[in-house]
N, C-alpha and C positions, 0 to 999 in steps of 0.2 A: 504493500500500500504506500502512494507516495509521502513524504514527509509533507511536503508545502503545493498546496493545489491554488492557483489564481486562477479566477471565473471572473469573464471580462464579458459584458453582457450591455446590451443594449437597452432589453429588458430588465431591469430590476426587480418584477416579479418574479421572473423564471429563472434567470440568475440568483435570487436569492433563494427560494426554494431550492435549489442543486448544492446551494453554499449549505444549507440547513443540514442536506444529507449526507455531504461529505463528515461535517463534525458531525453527524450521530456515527457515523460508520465506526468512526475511528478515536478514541484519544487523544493522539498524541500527534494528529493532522490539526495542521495549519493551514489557514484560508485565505487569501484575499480577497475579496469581491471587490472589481471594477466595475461602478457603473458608469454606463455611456449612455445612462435616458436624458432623453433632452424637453426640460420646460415646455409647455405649450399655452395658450391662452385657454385658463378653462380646464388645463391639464395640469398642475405643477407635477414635478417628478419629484421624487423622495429626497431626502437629504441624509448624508450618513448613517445619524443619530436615526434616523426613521428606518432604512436599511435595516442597522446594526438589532434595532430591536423586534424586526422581522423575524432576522434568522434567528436570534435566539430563541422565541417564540416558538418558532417552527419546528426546528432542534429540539423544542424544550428543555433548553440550558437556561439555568436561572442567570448565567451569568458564562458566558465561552472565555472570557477575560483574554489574554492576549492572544488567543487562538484566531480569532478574527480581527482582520483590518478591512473597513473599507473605504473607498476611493471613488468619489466621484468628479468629472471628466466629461465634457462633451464632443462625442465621436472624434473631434477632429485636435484636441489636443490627448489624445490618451497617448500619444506615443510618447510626450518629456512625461506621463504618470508612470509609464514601465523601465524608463533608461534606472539602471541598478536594481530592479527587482528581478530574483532569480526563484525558480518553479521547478519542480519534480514531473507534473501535470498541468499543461493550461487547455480552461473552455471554452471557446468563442462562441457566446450563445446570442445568435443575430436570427433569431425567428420570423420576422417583416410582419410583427403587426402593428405599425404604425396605422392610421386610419388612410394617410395619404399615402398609397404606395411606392411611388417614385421617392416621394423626400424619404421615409423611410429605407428605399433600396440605397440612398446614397447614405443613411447613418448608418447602415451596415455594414455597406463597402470598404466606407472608412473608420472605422473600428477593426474589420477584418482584416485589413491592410496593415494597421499599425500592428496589430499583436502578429499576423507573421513577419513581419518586417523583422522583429525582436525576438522571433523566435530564436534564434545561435545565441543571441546572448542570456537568453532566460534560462538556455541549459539544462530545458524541458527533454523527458525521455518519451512522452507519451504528449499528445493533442487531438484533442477531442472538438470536431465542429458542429454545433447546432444549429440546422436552419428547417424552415418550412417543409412540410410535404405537400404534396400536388405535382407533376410531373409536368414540365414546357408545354405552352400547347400556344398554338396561332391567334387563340382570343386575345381580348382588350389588355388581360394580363400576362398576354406571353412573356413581352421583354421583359417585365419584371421579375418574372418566373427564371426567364434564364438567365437572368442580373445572379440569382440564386444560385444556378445549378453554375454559371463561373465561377463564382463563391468559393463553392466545394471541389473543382479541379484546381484553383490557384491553393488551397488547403494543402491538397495531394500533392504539388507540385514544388511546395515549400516544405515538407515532411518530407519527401524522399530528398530532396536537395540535402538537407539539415541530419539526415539520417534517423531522423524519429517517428516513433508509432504514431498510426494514424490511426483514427476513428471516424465517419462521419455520419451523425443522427440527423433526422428526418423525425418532425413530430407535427400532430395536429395543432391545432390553438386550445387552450383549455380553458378551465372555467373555475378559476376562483376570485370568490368574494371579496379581496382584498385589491383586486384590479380598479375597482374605482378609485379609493384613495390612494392610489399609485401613479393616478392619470392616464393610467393603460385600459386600453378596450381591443381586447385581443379579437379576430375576426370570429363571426359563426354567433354565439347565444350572448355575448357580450353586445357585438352590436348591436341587434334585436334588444337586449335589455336596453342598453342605452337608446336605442329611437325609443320606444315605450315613454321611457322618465322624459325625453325631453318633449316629446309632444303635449305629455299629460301638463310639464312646466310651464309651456306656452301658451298652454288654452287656459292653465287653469290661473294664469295671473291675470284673466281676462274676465274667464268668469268660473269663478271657485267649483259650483257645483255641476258643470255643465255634464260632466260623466257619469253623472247620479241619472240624465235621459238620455243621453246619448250612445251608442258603441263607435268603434273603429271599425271599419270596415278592409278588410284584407284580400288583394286579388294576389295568383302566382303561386299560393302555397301548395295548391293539390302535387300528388306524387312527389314531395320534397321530404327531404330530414334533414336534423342535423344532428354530429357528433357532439356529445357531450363525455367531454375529462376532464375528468378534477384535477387539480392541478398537483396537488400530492400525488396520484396515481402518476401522471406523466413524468415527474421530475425521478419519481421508484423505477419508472421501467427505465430511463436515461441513462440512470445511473448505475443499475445493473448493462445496461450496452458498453458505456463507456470506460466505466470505474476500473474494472476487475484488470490486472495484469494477466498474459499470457493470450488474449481475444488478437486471432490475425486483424491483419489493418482491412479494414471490408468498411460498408457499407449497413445499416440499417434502420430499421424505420419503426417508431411508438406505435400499436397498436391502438385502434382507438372505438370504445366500445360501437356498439352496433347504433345504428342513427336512430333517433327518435321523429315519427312525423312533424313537420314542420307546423302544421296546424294543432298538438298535440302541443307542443312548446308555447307557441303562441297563445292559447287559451288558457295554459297556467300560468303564463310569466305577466299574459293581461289582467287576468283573476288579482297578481300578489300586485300591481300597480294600482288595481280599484276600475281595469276599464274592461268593458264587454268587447273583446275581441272576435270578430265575425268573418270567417273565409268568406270571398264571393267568387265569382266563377269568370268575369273580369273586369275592367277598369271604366267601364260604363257608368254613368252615374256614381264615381266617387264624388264623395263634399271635398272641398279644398285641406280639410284634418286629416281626412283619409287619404288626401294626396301625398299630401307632408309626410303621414307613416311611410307608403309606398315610396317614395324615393328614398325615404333615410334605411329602409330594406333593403335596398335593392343590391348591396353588396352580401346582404346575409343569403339573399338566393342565390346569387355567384357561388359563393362557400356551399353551399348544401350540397348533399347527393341526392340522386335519384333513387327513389325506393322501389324496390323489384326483384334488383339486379341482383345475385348473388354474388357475397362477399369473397373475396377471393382469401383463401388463408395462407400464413405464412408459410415459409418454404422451409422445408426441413433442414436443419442445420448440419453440419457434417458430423459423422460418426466416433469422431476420433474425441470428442466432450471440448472441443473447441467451440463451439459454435454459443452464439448468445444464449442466454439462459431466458426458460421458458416463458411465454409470454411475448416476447420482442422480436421485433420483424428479425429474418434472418439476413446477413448481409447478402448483397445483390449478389445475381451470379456471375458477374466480371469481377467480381471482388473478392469472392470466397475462397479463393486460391492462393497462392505464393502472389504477394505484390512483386511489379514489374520492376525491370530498374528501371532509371530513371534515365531519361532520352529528352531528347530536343523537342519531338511531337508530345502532345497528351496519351499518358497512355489508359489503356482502356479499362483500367480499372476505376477511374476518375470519371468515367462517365457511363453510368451503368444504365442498361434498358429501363426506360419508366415503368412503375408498375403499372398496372391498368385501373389501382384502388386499392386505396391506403389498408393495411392488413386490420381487420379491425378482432375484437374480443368478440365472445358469444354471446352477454347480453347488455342490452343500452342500461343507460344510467334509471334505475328507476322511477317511478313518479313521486315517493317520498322523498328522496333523495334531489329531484329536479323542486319539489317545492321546496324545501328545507335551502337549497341552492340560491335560486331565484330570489326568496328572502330575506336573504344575508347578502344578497348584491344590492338589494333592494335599502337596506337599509345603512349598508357605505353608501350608496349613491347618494342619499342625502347627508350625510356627514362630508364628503366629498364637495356637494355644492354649499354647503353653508362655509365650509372653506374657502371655494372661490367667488360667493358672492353670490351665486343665485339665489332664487325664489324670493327675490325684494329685501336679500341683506347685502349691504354692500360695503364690504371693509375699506375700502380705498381711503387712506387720512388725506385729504387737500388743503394743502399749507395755501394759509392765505398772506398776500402782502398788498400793500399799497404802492401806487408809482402815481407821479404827478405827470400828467400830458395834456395839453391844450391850457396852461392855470386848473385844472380840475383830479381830482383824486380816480384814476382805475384801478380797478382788486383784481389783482392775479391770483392766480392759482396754480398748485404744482403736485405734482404727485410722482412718486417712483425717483429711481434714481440709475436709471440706464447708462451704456458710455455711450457715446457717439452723438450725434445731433438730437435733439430733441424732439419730440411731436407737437407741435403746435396743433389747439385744435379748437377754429373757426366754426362757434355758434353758429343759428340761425339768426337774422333781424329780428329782436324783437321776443326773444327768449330767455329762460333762464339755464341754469345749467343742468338742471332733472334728467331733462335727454337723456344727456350722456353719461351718465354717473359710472354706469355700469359697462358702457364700454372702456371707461378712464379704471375701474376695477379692474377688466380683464389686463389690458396693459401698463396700467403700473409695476406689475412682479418684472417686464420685461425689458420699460424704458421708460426715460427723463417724459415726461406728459406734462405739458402746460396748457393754461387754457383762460382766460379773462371773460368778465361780466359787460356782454354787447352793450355799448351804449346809443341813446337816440331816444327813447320811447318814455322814462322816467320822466314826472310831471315835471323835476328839477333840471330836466337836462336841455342844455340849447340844441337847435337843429344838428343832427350829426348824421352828414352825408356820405357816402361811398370813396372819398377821399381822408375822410376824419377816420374812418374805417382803418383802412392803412395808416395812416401815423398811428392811431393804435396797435395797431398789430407790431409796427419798427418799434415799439415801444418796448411793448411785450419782450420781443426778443433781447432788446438790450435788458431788459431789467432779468433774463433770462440766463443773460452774458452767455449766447452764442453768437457766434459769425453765423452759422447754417440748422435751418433745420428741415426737417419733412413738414410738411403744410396739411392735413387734415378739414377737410371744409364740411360742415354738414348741410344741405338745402341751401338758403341764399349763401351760407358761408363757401361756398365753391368759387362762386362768381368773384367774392374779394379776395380768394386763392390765386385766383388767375393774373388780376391785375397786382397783386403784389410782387407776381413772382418777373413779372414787366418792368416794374419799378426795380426789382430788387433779386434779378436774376442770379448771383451767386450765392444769395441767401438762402435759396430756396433747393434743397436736396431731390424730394420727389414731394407729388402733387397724390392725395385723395380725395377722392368727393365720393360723399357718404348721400345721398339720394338725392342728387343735385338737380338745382336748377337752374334752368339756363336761359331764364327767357328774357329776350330781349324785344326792344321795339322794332319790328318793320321784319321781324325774321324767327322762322317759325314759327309763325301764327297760327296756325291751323293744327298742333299738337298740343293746345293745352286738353289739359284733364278738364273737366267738368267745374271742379273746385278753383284751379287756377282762371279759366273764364271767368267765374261770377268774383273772384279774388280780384282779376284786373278791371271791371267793370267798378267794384263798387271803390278802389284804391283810388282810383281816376274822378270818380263823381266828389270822393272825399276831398282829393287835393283841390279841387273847383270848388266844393260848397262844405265847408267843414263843419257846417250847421247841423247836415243832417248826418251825422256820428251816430247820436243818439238810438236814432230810429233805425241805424243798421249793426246795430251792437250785434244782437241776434242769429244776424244772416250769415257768419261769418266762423263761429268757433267751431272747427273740425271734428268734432267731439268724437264720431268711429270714422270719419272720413279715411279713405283709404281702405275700403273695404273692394272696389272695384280698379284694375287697374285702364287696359286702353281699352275702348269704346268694342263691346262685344266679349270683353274677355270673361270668364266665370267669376260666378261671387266668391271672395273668403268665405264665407260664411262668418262662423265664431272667429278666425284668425284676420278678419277686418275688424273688428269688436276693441275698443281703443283700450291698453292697457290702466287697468285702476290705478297703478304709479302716477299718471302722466294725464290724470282728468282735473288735477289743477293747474296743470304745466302748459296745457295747452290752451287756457283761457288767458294766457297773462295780457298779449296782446290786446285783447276785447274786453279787459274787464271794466273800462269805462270810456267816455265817448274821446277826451281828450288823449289818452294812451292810443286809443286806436288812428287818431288824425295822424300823430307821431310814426306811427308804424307804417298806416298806408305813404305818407311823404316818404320815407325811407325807401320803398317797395317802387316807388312811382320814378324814384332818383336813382337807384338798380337796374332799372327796366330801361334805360336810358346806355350803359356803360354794353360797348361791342364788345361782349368779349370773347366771338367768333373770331373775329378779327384779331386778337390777342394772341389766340391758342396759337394760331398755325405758327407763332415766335416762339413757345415756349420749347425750350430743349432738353428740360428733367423730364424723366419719365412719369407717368400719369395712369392711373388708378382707379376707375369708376367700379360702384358697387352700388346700384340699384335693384329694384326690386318688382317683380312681377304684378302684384298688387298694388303698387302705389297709387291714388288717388288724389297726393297734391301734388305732387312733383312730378311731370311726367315723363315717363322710362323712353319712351318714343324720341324726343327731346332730346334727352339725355343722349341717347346713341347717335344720334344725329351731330351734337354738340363733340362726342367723341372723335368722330372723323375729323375733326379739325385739330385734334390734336398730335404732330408728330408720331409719339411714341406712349401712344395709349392703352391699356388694357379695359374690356370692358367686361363684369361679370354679375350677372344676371340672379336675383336668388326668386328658388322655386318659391310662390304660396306666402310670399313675406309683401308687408307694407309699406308704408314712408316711414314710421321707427324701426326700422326693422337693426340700426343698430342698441336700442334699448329691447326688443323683442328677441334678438339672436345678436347677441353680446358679443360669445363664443367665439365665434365662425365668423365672424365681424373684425376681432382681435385679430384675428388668427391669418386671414387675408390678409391683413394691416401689416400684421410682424414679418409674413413670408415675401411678401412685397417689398416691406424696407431693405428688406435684407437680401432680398435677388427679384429687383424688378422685372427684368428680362426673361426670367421661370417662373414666375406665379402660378402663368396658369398652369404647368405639369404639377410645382409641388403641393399644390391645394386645388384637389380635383376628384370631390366631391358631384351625387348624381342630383340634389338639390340646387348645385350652380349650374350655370351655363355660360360657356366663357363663349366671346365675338371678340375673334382675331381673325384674320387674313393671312396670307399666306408671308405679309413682310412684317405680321405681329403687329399692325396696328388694329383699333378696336374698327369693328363695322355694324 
C-alpha cells in the first residue's frame, strides 16, 4: 500500500470521497487532496477547512491530524501547488461534470496537464486516471467526449514514458447529497434535482403558493432512465480498480446500478420539492413553467438510457486472480494484456473499443433509498442557497461612501473585492438599486462591483440630463480609483454605457447590457413593445404639459409588465407575474406627479442621444443579455441595436423577463464573469439549452 497518495481532482466531491477511502484503508497512508474546483456565481466551491472536514466525516476520523493536507488551486495554477511535493500514488480525478461542458473540458485539461507534466518529479510508482464514461460519438457532445478519451491516451503516454503503472477509470456521475453545498451538480439526477429547486424558486418568489394548483408538466421522459450511485458506492468500486498493487495497467469502468424510469424519478424527486410532476406525451400546449422545466432537462435526457435494451455485463477478468475485483468493469480488451512499449504512435492499449453500455449492477437504486436521497439533496439545496443568496436573502454588504460632483453629494456603493478592473454597474433612469441587489450578490465573491444612486428624479435634485449622466459615472470611477473598468448597463443604463465608453474609450474594458434599451428618435420605431409605445407617448405629452402628471400616474407603473414579449409571442404565464421583491421598486418613478415629470424629461432627453451611430466606434467587446419575454424593453431592438456593434455577443434567455437579472441572478452572474474573462468564448463556455446565443459566422451578434 503506498505511503503518500495525492488526489488532484477537479471535483472536490469525488476527490474527497477517494481521499476518505484511502485513510480508512490504511493507517499509516498519507493524503493530499488537491482541489482544482473553480468558484462559480451561485456555485462557491469549498474551501480547505470545508474539504478537510468532509473527508474526515466520510473516513469517520474524528480527527486524520496530519495524515491529511489539503490544497486548493484553480486548474491553471496547480502546477507551482505540486513543484516539491512527492507521491507513492497520484489520482487525477477530472470527471466533466461541470454544467458547461467545454469550460469544464478545459479545467480538466488543464489540471490533467499539470499533474502529468510533474509526474518524474513526484516519483509516483503507480497513476491512477479518472474521467467520465460514455464512449465518443458524433453528437453535440462528441468533441467533448473525445477532449476525454485524449485525456486518457496523453495518461498512457506519460506513464509509459515515466515508467509507471497505469490505471485508467471510467465512472458514471453519482448522487450524493453533499453536491449542492459543494456547488457541484454532477450530470443525470442532480440536474433534474436542481431544474426542480430552481423552477419551484422562480415561481415561487412570485407567487408562494402557486404549486399548491398547479403541476409541471413533462414531455420526452417515456422509455428513459437514469442511473442512480451513490457516491460512496462509486468512490468503493474506484478504489478497489485502482488502489490495490499488483492490477496490470488496463482499463476499466464503475458499474452502475440498473437505470431507474425516468418518469419514476421525476415523480419522486417532484413529490420531495412539493410539485405535481406530470409526463405528457409532447411539447404541445406546454405553459411557459413547463417550458422553463423542459429546457433546464434537456441535458438530463442526453444522460439517460434507453430502457429495453439489455445491459451488457462485464467481461470476465482473466484467470490468473489478476483481474479487478468483483463488481468492477473488467479492463478493456486492448488492455488486458502485457502493456505495449512505448512508440512514437499511440499504442492500442490507450485506446480501447467503446463499450456499447456502461457495465451496470443487477438492481437500481431503490425507491427508499431514491426518496431518502432526493431528500437530503433537497435539503442542502436550501442550505446551499441561503449561502449564496437566494430565495430573497441577500448577503452582499455595500459599502457606502459619498463623493461630491456637480457642488452636490453622490452615494457610491461597493461590494466584493476582485483584482482587475472593476464592474461598474449602470442603473436604470429613474431607479433605485433593488434590481440589482442580487445580481451585485452573485458577483461580489468574484469581483471589485460598484454601483451609484441615479440621479435626476428626487424632488431635491436639479435637471440631470444624459450628459450629467456621464460626469457621474467619471466620477464614480475616480472615486473608485480605477483607470478601466467593465461597464454593466441595465435598461436605459446601456444607452449611457455606450456614450461613455465615446467619451472615454480607454476607460472602458468591455461593455454589458442587461435588457437594454435602445430607443432612439427617428430609428427603430416600429419595435417598441407595447409598454414602451404608451411609455413614449405619455413621456412626450408630459414634457409639453407637465400639468397632466397627475392624471397619468396610473397609466404607467409596470406592475407584471413583461409578461409578453414580441407581438405574437406566448404568454409567461406565472413567470411574467412581477416578482414580490420589486413591487415597491418598481413604482419609485410614478409614485407622484412631480417625480414622474423628472423621469419622463430624462426619458425624452435619452431618446434624443444616436447611439447607433456611437456603436459602430466602439472597439471593446460587447455583451447583450436579453430576454425572451421582455415586455419593456424590446429584445427585437435590442438585436437590431447589436449589429451595430463591432464585436458583439448576443444571448437570448428562454421564458425570462425584463428583470430577468433579479429573476435568474445565477446565470446572469455567471455570463457576466465568463464574459469578463474571455469575451471572444462566451458563447462555447456558457452554453446552456435555456440561452440562445446570435453570432455569425465572424462572431458578431445578428
Amino acid at each position: 500500500m503506498p505511503q503518500r497518495v495525492l488526489i488532484a481532482g477537479t471535483s472536490a466531491l469525488l476527490a474527497g470521497r477517494l481521499a476518505a477511502r484511502c485513510l480508512s484503508a490504511s493507517g499509516d497512508t498519507e493524503v493530499v487532496l488537491l482541489s482544482a474546483a473553480v468558484s462559480r456565481p451561485g456555485a462557491i466551491a469549498p474551501d480547505r477547512k470545508e474539504i478537510a472536514s468532509f473527508v474526515a466525516q466520510s473516513a469517520r476520523l474524528p480527527d486524520p491530524g496530519g495524515r491529511l493536507t489539503v490544497v486548493c488551486a484553480a486548474p491553471e495554477a496547480v502546477a507551482g501547488e505540486l513543484a516539491g511535493l512527492t507521491a507513492d500514488q497520484v489520482w487525477c480525478v477530472v470527471p466533466g461534470w461541470d454544467r458547461a461542458p467545454v469550460r469544464g473540458a478545459r479545467g480538466d485539461a488543464a489540471l490533467a496537464g499539470s499533474v502529468l507534466a510533474a509526474l518524474p518529479a513526484l516519483g509516483a510508482v503507480g497513476y491512477v486516471h479518472v474521467g467520465p464514461d460514455g464512449a465518443a460519438d458524433d453528437g453535440p457532445a462528441g468533441p467533448v467526449r473525445r477532449g476525454y478519451r485524449e485525456l486518457e491516451r496523453r495518461a498512457v503516454e506519460a506513464c509509459l514514458d515515466a515508467g509507471v503503472a497505469w490505471r485508467v477509470l471510467r465512472t458514471p456521475p453519482v448522487l450524493d447529497d453533499q453536491a449542492p453545498v459543494f456547488g457541484e451538480c454532477p450530470p443525470g439526477a442532480h440536474r433534474l434535482l436542481w431544474a426542480l429547486h430552481a423552477v419551484r424558486t422562480e415561481v415561487e418568489d412570485r407567487v408562494p403558493d402557486w404549486f399548491e394548483r398547479h403541476p409541471l408538466r413533462v414531455a420526452g421522459a417515456a422509455g428513459l432512465g437514469l442511473t442512480l450511485l451513490p457516491a460512496e458506492q462509486a468512490a468503493e468500486e474506484l478504489w478497489r480498480a485502482g488502489a490495490p498493487g499488483g492490477l496490470p495497467d488496463g482499463f476499466a469502468t464503475v458499474p452502475a446500478p440498473a437505470p431507474v424510469p425516468l418518469a419514476d424519478v421525476l415523480a419522486r424527486a417532484g413529490a420531495v420539492h412539493g410539485i405535481d410532476v406530470r409526463p405528457v406525451a409532447d411539447r404541445a400546449g406546454l405553459s411557459a413553467a413547463d417550458r422553463l422545466l423542459d429546457l433546464r432537462l434537456a441535458d438530463v435526457r442526453a444522460q439517460a438510457v434507453r430502457l429495453g435494451r439489455p445491459a451488457e455485463a462485464p467481461a470476465p477478468g482473466p484467470s490468473d486472480g489478476t483481474g479487478p475485483a468483483a463488481g468492477v468493469g473488467a479492463p478493456e480488451p486492448a488492455a488486458a494484456g502485457q502493456p505495449p512499449a512505448p512508440s512514437t504512435d499511440l499504442p492500442e492499449a490507450a485506446d480501447p473499443p467503446p463499450r456499447s453500455a456502461t457495465p451496470t449492477l443487477a438492481a437500481p437504486l431503490s425507491a427508499a433509498a431514491q426518496w431518502e436521497s432526493f431528500g437530503s439533496v433537497r435539503a442542502y439545496q436550501a442550505v446551499a442557497g441561503r449561502a449564496a443568496g437566494t430565495a430573497g436573502r441577500e448577503d452582499v454588504s455595500l459599502r457606502r461612501r459619498t463623493v461630491e460632483v456637480a457642488g452636490r453629494p453622490l452615494a457610491v456603493y461597493e461590494a466584493g473585492d476582485g483584482d482587475g478592473p472593476p464592474l461598474v454597474v449602470l442603473n436604470a433612469l429613474g431607479q433605485g438599486p433593488g434590481f440589482l441587489t442580487r445580481l451585485c450578490a452573485r458577483l461580489a465573491p468574484h469581483h471589485r462591483v460598484v454601483t451609484w444612486q441615479v440621479r435626476g428624479t428626487e424632488r431635491d435634485d436639479p435637471p440631470w440630463r444624459a450628459g450629467d449622466q456621464l460626469d457621474d459615472l467619471e466620477a464614480v470611477l475616480d472615486a473608485a480609483g480605477a483607470d478601466r473598468a467593465h461597464l454593466l448597463g441595465w435598461c436605459t443604463g446601456a444607452k449611457i454605457a455606450t456614450a461613455f465608453q465615446r467619451r472615454r474609450p480607454d476607460a472602458v474594458a468591455s461593455l454589458v447590457f442587461l435588457n437594454a434599451t435602445f430607443r432612439q428618435n427617428g430609428r427603430w420605431d416600429g419595435l417598441d413593445t407595447k409598454y414602451e409605445a404608451d411609455l413614449a407617448a405619455v413621456c412626450r405629452a408630459l414634457d409639453r404639459s407637465p400639468a397632466k402628471a397627475t392624471r397619468m400616474l396610473g397609466l404607467l407603473a409596470p406592475g407584471a409588465a413583461g409578461g409578453k414579449g414580441s407581438p405574437g409571442a406566448r404568454d409567461a404565464g406565472v413567470l411574467g407575474v412581477l416578482s414580490r421583491a420589486l413591487t415597491d421598486e418598481v413604482r419609485r418613478p410614478f409614485r407622484d406627479a412631480e417625480v414622474l415629470v423628472r423621469y419622463a424629461r430624462q426619458l425624452v432627453d435619452l431618446w434624443r442621444l444616436d447611439s447607433a451611430a456611437q456603436a459602430a466606434r466602439v472597439t471593446a467587446p460587447v455583451l447583450f443579455v436579453c430576454s425572451e419575454f421582455d415586455g419593456i424593453s424590446s429584445p427585437a431592438r435590442a438585436r437590431e441595436a447589436a449589429r451595430c456593434f463591432p464585436r458583439a455577443r448576443y444571448a437570448e434567455l428562454a421564458v425570462a423577463g425584463h428583470y430577468a437579472p433579479h429573476d435568474r441572478p445565477a446565470l446572469v452572474a455567471e455570463l457576466i464573469t465568463e464574459f469578463v474573462r474571455a469575451p471572444d468564448e462566451v458563447a462555447d463556455l456558457v452554453r446552456y439549452a435555456e440561452i440562445t446565443w446570435h453570432i455569425d459566422t465572424e462572431g458578431t451578434a445578428r
